[in-house]
C-alpha positions, 0 to 999 in steps of 0.5 A: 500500500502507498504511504504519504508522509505528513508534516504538521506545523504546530502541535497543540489542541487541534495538531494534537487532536489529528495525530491522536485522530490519525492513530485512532482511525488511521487504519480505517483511513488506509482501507478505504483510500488505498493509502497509509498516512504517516506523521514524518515531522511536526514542528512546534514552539517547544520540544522540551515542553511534554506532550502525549502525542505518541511520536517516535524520537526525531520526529518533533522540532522547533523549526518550521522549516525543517518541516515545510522542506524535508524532501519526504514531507509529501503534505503540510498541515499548518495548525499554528494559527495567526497570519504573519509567519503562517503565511510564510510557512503556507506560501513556502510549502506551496512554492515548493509544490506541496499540498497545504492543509490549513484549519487558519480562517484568519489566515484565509481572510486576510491572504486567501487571494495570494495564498490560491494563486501561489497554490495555482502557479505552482500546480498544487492545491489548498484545503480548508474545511477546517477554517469554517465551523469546526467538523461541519463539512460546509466548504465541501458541500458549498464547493462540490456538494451544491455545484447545482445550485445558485445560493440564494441565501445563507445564514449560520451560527458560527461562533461558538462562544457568542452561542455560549454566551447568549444561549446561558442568557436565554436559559439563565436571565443573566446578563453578558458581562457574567456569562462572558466571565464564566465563559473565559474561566471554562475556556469557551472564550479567550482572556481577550475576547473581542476576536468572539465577542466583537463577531470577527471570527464570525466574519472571517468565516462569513467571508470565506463561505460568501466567497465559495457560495457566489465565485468572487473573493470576498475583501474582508473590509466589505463584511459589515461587522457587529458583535454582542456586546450591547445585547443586554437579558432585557433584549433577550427577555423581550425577544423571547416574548415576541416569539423570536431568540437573539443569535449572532449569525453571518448572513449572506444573501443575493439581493434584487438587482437595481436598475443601471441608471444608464441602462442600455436597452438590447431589443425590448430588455433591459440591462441591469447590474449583475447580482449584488451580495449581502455579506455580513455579521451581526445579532439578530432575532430569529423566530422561534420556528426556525431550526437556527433558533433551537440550536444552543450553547457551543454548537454552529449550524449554517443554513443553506438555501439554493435555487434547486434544492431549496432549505438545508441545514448542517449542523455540530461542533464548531470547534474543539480538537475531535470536531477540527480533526476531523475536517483537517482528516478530510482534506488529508483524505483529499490531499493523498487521493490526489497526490496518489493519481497525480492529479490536482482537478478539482471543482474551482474554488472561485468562478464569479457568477457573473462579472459584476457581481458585488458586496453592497454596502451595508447601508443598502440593505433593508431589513426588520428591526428590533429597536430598545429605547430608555425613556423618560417616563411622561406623556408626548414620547411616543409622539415624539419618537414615531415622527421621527421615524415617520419623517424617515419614512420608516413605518412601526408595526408594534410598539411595547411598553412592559409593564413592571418598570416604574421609575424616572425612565422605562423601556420601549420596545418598537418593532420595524417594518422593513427600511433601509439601514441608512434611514434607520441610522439616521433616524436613529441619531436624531432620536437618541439625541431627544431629551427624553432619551436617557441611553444610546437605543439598541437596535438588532435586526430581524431575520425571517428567512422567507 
């Protein structure tokens, strides 16, 4: 039976995880590929530090390099994280010809262009079910899976720690700051959580999916970007009231085409701009009767609409060793097929739809909203509020006054119809400077997913 050598870059939880994956189900993995995976090199920051890994005397180094070059180091999997020195690892194991494995999404985010092209020009290939959602197969089933399929839509849970977090404020009407300080010391979140709790990881995952699900690379810069932090138990209890749970989600959407302002007419029809791409990542009410809705604590799931086969869901662990291991596995599986029949063809990872296809800016996008505002608690403020609104032309579909506040100021709770984010900002501005308004409001949008 044919052998392939692997070499890993880092050894940690998820380095860790897949060579105790590999030892455990490596045989399995023979059988069924006709080829035997073997660990040749792994390079980590220490090699005095003690680790349970199993691996035979020589085999651990602290030098990167001596991995990416050994002559018999036939795929690299780099499992270091960051995107200063990983790029340099992943874009030398590439000029080299060797096949790359990565579990990096912020690596992908910030040199995902440069790192395929590398990839391309030098007849190899770049894996990375890994980067996206832990041990759920969404960039197979995006890349290979759907090929079929237009993606309408797409909205997942991909943060694991933000799901933690709001899913113990749900159950447990406690507010963010607590549950973050519980999830740091249970190592859901980091010391320094903003990369979570800020939705940037989010985002660097949105990002990767919105580029696979529409064939253009996706800038990170064009991801409108929001995290939890001002999600409070009030918005959580109130949400729940009207039928709706708050979850992080990145959303990726095609939105209806405008027409060009200077279109030219071919026959009767006439020429419009290509698809414009909603990518984003922000908290937002989802109704209970959705599925997204029901899944909690550090579990991800991506819902995935195509014009063919309509509604799908995937759903499991989005992080962690095992879930991780398993969809770097994947991509060995697919590394060492190819390298096997001495092929690279796969189904391209990037082929615009159509050549004008575009990330349009937030403030285009028009959606539901849920909006929180601290009031003084005196007659004329409705008034005040809703012609606000309605100068903007923004329409209120519900207005909630919970009972139970008595005091100087009060909540309101305003349900929106459907408006443009740059009239709602703007309306917004205007009303949090009232005298009558006594905190900055909270605004969270509404998915209803029709």
């Amino acid at each position: 039976m044919e052998t392939v050598n692997l070499g890993l870059i880092g050894g940690g939880t998820v380095g860790g995880g897949v060579i105790r994956a590999l030892r455990r189900n490596g045989s399995l993995m023979a059988s069924r590929l006709g080829v035997t995976l073997t660990v040749r090199r792994v390079a980590v920051r220490s090699v005095a530090k003690h680790r349970d890994l199993g691996l035979p005397k020589g085999v651990l180094t602290d030098d990167w390099r001596a991995v990416v070059e050994d002559p018999e180091v036939q795929i690299v999997v780099e499992l270091a994280g960051g995107t200063t020195t990983a790029r340099d690892m992943v874009l030398a194991a590439l000029r080299l010809g060797k096949p790359v494995v990565t579990a990096n999404k912020a690596l992908l985010s910030a040199h995902g262009p440069e790192l395929f092209r590398t990839a391309a020009k030098h007849g190899t290939n770049l894996y990375y079910e890994a980067s996206v959602a832990g041990g759920i197969p969404i960039i197979k089933v995006l890349r290979e899976s759907l090929v079929g399929n237009r993606v309408l839509s797409l909205a997942g849970i991909v943060n694991g720690t933000c799901n933690y977090i709001l899913t113990r404020m749900k159950l447990e009407g406690i507010e963010f700051s607590e549950v973050l300080a519980e999830a740091q010391r249970l190592g859901y979140a980091e010391a320094e959580p903003s990369l979570d709790v800020d939705g940037h990881d989010a985002a660097h995952k949105t990002g990767i999916l919105a580029s696979l699900a529409h064939g253009f690379w996706v800038d990170p810069k064009s991801i409108h970007t929001e995290g939890i932090r001002q999600i409070s138990r009030l918005d959580i209890r109130f949400a729940a009231q009207l039928g709706y749970t708050i979850k992080l989600l990145g959303v990726i959407k095609t939105v209806p085409s405008k027409p060009a302002k200077s279109a030219k007419r071919k026959g009767s029809a006439t020429l419009s701009d290509g698809p414009r791409i909603q990518v984003a990542v922000y908290p937002a009410l989802v109704p209970n009767a959705h599925v997204l809705a029901s899944v909690n604590h550090a579990f991800n799931a991506i819902s995935v609409r195509g014009d063919i086969v309509g509604d799908t869901l995937f759903y499991g662990r989005g992080a962690g060793a095992d879930a991780t291991a398993s969809s770097v596995l994947s991509d060995l599986a697919d590394a060492a097929l190819d390298l096997k029949h001495a092929s690279i063809e796969r189904v391209p990872c990037f082929v615009a739809h159509a050549s004008t296809s575009r990330v349009i800016p937030m403030e285009e996008v028009v959606s539901r909203y849920y909006l929180r505002i601290e009031v003084v608690d005196q007659p004329g403020v409705f008034a005040r509020i809703s012609t606000l609104l309605a100068k903007a032309g923004i329409g209120i579909s519900s207005i909630i006054q919970p009972e139970g506040h008595v005091g100087e100021t009060v909540p309101v709770i305003l349900m929106i119809h459907d408006a443009p984010n740059a009239a709602m900002q703007k309306a917004l501005k205007l009303i949090s400077r009232l005298n009558v308004v006594r905190a900055e409001p909270v605004l969270i949008r509404v998915e209803t997913f029709e």
